[in-house]
SESE-441288 format. One line per field, with one value per residue (C-alpha): z, x negated, y; residue number from 1. Coordinates in steps of 0.2 Angstrom, whole numbers. Each point is the difference from the previous one (the first is absolute). Example, Ala and Ser with C-alpha at 12.3 -4.5 7.8 and 13.67 -1.06 7.14 Angstrom:
<recs>
w: c(39;-3)
u: c(-62;-6)
v: c(-22;17)
n: c(1;2)
</recs>
This chain:
<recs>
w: c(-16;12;7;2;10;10;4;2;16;5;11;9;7;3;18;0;-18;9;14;-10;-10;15;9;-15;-2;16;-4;-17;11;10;-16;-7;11;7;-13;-12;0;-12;-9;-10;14;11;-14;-5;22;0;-18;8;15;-11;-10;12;-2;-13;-17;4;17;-5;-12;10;13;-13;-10;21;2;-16;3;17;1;-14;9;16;-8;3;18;3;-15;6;19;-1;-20;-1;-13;6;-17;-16;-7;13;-3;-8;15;10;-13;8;14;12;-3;5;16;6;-1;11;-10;-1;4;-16;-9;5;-3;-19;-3;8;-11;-15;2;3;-15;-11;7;-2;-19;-6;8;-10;-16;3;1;-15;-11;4;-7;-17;-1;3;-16;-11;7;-6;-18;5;-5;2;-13;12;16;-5;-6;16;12;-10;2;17;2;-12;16;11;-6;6;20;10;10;-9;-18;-18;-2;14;4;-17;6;14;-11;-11;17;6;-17;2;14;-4;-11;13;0;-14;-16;0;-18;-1;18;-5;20;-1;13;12;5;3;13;-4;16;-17;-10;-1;1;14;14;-3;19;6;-12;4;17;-3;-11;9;20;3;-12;8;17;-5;-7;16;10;-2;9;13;12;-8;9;-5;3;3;-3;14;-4;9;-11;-18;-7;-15;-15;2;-13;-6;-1;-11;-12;-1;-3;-10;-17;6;8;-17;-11;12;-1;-19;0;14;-10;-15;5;11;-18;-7;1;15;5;16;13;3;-18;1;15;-5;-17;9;13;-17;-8;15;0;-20;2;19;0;14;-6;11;14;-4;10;16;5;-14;2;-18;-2;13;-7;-16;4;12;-13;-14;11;5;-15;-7;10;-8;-15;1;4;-19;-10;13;1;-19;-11;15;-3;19;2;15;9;14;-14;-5;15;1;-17;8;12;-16;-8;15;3;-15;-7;-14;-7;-16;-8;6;17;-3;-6;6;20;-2;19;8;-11;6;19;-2;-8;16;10;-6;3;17;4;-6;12;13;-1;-1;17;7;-6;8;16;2;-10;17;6;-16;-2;17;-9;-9;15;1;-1;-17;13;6;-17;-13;11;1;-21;-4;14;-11;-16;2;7;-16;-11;8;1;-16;-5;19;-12;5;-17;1;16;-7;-17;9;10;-17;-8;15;-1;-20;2;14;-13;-14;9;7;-16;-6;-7;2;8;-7;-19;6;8;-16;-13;9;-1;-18;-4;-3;-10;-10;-4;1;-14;-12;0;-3;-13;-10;-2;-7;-14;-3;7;-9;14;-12;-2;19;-8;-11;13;4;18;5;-13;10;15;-7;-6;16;10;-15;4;17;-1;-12;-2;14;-12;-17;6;7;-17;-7;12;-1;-20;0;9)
u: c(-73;-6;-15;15;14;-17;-4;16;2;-14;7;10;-14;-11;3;-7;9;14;-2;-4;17;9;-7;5;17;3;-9;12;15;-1;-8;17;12;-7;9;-10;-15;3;-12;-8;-6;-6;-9;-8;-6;-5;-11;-15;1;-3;-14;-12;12;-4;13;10;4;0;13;9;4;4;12;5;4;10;13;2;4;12;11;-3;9;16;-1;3;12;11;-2;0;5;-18;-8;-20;-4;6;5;10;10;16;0;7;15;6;-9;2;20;-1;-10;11;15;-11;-10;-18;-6;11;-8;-17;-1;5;-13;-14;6;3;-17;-8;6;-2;-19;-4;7;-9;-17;7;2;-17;-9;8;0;-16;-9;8;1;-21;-1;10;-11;-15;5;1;-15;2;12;11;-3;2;15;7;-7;11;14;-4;2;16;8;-2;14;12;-7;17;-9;-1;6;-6;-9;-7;-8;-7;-7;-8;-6;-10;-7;-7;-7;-8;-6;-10;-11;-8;-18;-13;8;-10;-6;-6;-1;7;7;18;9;-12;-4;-17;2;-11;10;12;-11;7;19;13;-1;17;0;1;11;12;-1;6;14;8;-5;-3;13;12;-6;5;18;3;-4;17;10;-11;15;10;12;3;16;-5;9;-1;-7;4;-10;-2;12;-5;14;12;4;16;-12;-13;14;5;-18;-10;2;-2;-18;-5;6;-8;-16;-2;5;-12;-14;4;1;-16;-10;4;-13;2;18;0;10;12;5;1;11;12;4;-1;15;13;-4;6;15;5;-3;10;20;4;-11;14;-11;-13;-6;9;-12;-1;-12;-2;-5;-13;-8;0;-11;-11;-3;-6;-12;-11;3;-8;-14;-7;4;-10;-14;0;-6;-10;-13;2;1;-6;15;10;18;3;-7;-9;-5;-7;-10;-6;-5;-11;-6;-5;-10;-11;-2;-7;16;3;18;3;-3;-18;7;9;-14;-14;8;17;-5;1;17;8;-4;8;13;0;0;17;8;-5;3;19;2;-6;10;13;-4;-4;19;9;-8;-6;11;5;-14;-6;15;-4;-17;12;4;-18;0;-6;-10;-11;-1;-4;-17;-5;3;-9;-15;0;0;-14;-12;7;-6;-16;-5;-2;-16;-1;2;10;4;12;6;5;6;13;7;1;9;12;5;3;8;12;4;4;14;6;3;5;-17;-1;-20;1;-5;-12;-9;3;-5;-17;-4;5;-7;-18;7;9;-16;-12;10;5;-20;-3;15;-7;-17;5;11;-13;14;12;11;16;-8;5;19;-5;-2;17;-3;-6;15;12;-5;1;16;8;-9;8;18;-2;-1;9;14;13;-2;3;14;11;-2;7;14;4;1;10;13)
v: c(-101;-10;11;16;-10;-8;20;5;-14;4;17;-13;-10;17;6;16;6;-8;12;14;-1;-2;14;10;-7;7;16;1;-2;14;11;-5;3;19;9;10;-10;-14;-12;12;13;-17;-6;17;0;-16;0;10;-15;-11;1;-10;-14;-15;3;-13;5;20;-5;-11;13;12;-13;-5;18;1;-13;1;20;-4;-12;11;14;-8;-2;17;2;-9;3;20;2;6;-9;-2;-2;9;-18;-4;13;-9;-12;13;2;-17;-3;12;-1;-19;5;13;-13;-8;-12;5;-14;-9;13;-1;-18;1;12;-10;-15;10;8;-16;-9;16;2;-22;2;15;-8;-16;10;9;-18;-4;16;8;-13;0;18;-2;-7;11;11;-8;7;18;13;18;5;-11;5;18;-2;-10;12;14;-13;1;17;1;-11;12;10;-12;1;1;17;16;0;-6;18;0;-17;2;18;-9;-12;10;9;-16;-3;20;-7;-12;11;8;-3;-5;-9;-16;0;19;3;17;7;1;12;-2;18;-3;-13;-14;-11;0;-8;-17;5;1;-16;-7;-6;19;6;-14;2;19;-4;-13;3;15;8;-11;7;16;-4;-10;16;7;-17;5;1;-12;-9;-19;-8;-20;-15;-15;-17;-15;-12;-4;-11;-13;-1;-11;-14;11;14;-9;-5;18;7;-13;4;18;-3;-12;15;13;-9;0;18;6;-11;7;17;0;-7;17;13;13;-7;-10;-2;14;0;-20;-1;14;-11;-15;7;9;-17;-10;12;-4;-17;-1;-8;13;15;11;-5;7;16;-6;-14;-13;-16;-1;21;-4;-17;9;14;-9;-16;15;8;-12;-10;14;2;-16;6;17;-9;-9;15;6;-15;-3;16;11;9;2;-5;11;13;-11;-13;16;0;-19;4;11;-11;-15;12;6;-18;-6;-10;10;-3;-8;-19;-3;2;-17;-8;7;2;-11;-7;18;3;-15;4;17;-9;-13;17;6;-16;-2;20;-6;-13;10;14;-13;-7;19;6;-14;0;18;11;7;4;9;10;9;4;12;10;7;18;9;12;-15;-11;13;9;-21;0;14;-5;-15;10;11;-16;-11;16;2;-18;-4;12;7;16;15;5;-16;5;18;-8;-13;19;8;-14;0;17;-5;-14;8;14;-10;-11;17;3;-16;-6;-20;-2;-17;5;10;-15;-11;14;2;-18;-3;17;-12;-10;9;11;-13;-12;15;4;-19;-1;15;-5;-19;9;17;12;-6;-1;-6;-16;-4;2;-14;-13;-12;0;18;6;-10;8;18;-5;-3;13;12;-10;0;20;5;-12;6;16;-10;-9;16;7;-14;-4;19;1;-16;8)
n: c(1;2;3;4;5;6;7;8;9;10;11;12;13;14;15;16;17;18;19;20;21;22;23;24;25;26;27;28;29;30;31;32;33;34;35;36;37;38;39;40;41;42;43;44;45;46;47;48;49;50;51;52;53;54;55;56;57;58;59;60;61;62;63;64;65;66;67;68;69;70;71;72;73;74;75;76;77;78;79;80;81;82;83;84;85;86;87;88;89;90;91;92;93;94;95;96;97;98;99;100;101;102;103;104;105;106;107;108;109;110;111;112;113;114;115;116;117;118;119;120;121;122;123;124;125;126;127;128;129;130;131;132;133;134;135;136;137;138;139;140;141;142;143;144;145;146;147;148;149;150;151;152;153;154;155;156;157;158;159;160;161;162;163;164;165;166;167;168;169;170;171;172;173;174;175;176;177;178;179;180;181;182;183;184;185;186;187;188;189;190;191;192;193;194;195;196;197;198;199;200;201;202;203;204;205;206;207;208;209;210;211;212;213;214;215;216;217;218;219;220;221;222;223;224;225;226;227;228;229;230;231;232;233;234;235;236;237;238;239;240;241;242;243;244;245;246;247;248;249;250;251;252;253;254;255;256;257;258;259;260;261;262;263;264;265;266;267;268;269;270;271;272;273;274;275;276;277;278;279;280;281;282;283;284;285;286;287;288;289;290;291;292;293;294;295;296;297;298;299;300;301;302;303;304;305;306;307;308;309;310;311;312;313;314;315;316;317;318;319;320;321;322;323;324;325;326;327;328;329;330;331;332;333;334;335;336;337;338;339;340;341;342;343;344;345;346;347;348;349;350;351;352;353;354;355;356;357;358;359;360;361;362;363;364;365;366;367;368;369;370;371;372;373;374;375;376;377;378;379;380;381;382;383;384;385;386;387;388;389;390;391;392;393;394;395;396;397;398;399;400;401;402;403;404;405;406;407;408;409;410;411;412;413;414;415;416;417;418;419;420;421;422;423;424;425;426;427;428;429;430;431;432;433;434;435;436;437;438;439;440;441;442;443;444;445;446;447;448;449;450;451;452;453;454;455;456;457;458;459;460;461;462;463;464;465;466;467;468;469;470;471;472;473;474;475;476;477;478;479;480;481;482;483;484;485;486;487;488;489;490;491;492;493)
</recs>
């Protein structure tokens, strides 16, 4: 224990990860408050940049990126009512009332603290839980994995974009997709049409890069004349002492919420901060006020957000199963690196773990700073044309895609998958479980093969062990419970 709180200090005394996660706080503000772009699409940009990079610095700007976009999110929801990130949305319920009243910079401080404290507990919870989750882990063999991976799946139903139906149709697509090329056992060619560039699968950095940049370019292509109608700021304003007494228990419940809710597979933030804010509401003595620039609505949703963003980041370094869609990402970004996800990682590496841990911390108390001081400043980022950012995003998209091999195939693979990806939210299609199918797709493959041959094909026997029967059990509840329990409530009445 010793050894990881040492590691985990250590990104305080190193000057130049120091500077690195500074650098990319900043960078993370302004992804955060251009609406459209988000955590996820900066993350999918910025992956290609940095495979030179050492891990833990790869993964600290990732993770930096991550936390920072999320609390950035609500600089603009509450300035112009137009959330920069999907899980800022609920701030706007609340904040931009209490801004027009004239109060932004009330509102704008209770979001930077809320934010803060959510981001510094999740990071504490992570410390604490990832850690022990590691060695539960330690007693899982195939017949386990397979059935947390489908679990995994089964969550992606309950995404707050799209629909049950269709998630889980994006899902399985992901999972399609990650077929294509030789089956690693037989090396039978799988969908590969005769190009042997296929032979080793789809890159996931290009295909991410399509999904969620250039996809979003082309759904941002229609605001392109867009007028935005801004609030002004004088200066952000700390809580006061009355304001604390009113919002503590709100932040403290927020913050086990948001953790809890980002420790699910494929939830995250938006999901997490939209709970966090009806929560807030139940719980509130004055829920009237709600929707017409409540303190409480505000700290609630911004608490749940990043609160979640520690959260995510639990199963995703543990189980290799991602809690969001940029963890999604940074899992990416461990596996190209050599840090493999799962229980050797906190034996075998627990240093680097601890730095990116250390990394988070610091990115939280830096955005901190950075919305206190700056919030201004970045708001006015906000202003920039759609004409002038998106060309710079999908200059930034095509170089990320062809970085990584140098290979045009990528390049052509991240412009297909942005047509896709643009097509499926037009027709309310969620990218997201898309991203998450094609990542779990390996493993659910690869530990059914495995599962098989310990029990001779006789795939039943995977239903005889506790754990992977739990698993199935609540991937089975999780999907077809709503429908059992509207049966029942109907035939009881």
């Amino acid at each position: 224990m010793f050894e990881a709180l040492s590691a985990m200090a250590s990104v305080f005394t190193d000057p130049y990860l120091i500077a690195l996660i500074f650098a990319t706080t900043i960078l993370g503000v302004i992804i955060g408050v251009l609406p459209g772009l988000g955590s996820t699409t900066g993350a999918a940009l910025l992956l290609p940049f940095t495979l030179t990079m050492e891990p833990v610095q790869a993964i600290a700007v990732l993770s930096t990126i991550y936390v920072s976009a999320t609390f950035a999110g609500s600089i603009t929801a509450i300035l112009i009512n137009t959330p920069g990130t999907s899980a800022a949305a609920a701030t706007t319920f609340d904040g931009y009332p209490l801004a027009k009243k004239g109060e932004a910079g009330r509102a704008l401080g209770i979001a930077v603290v809320s934010s803060t404290v959510g981001g510094v507990f999740s990071v504490i919870v992570l410390c604490i839980a990832a850690p022990l989750l590691a060695r539960v882990a330690y007693e899982f063999r195939p017949p386990e994995y397979f059935a947390l991976t489908i679990f995994g799946l089964s969550m992606l139903a309950s995404i707050s974009a799209g629909g049950a139906v269709k998630n889980l149709i994006g899902g399985v697509f992901g999972v399609w997709l990650s077929t294509i090329g030789a089956e690693r056992v037989t090396a039978i060619e799988r969908f590969m049409f005769g190009n042997y560039n296929l032979y080793e699968g789809l890159s996931f950095v290009p295909v991410f890069i399509g999904l969620f940049a250039i996809s979003e370019l082309l759904v941002q292509s229609k605001t392109v004349n867009k007028v935005v109608e801004t609030i002004g700021l004088k200066a952000v304003k700390l809580p006061t002492k009355e304001d604390y007494k009113k919002i503590w228990k709100t932040i403290l419940r927020s913050c086990g919420i948001g953790t809890f809710i980002g420790v699910l597979p494929a939830e995250g933030a938006t999901v997490a901060s939209m709970i966090g804010y009806s929560e807030a509401k139940r719980w509130s003595k004055n829920p009237e006020e709600f929707g017409k620039g409540s303190i409480e609505g505000i700290a609630g949703a911004e608490a749940a957000n990043n609160a979640a963003t520690g959260g995510a980041m639990v199963p995703t370094m543990v189980l290799g199963i991602p809690g969001s869609g940029t963890t999604a990402i940074i899992l990416v970004g461990l596996m190209v690196h050599g840090l493999r996800p799962g229980a050797y990682l906190f034996t075998e590496q627990v240093d680097k773990v601890y730095q990116i841990f250390g990394s988070m911390l610091l990115a939280n108390f830096m955005f901190m700073a950075m919305g206190l001081y700056a919030a201004k400043l970045f708001a006015r980022i906000s202003l920039v044309p759609i004409s002038i950012l998106w060309p710079i995003v999908f200059a930034l998209s095509v170089i990320g895609a062809y970085a990584l091999q140098q290979s045009l195939l990528d390049v052509w693979i991240a412009l297909i998958f942005g047509v896709l990806g643009f097509f499926a939210r037009r027709h309310g299609f969620a990218v997201a479980p898309i991203a998450v199918g094609l990542i779990l797709g390996e493993m659910v493959e690869t530990n059914l093969q495995h599962s098989l041959k310990m029990y001779d094909g006789a795939w039943w026997m995977i239903l005889a062990q506790p754990l992977a029967a739990f698993f199935l059990l609540l991937a089975f509840l999780g999907l077809c419970g709503p429908y059992i329990y509207g049966l029942i409530t109907k035939q009881n009445r």
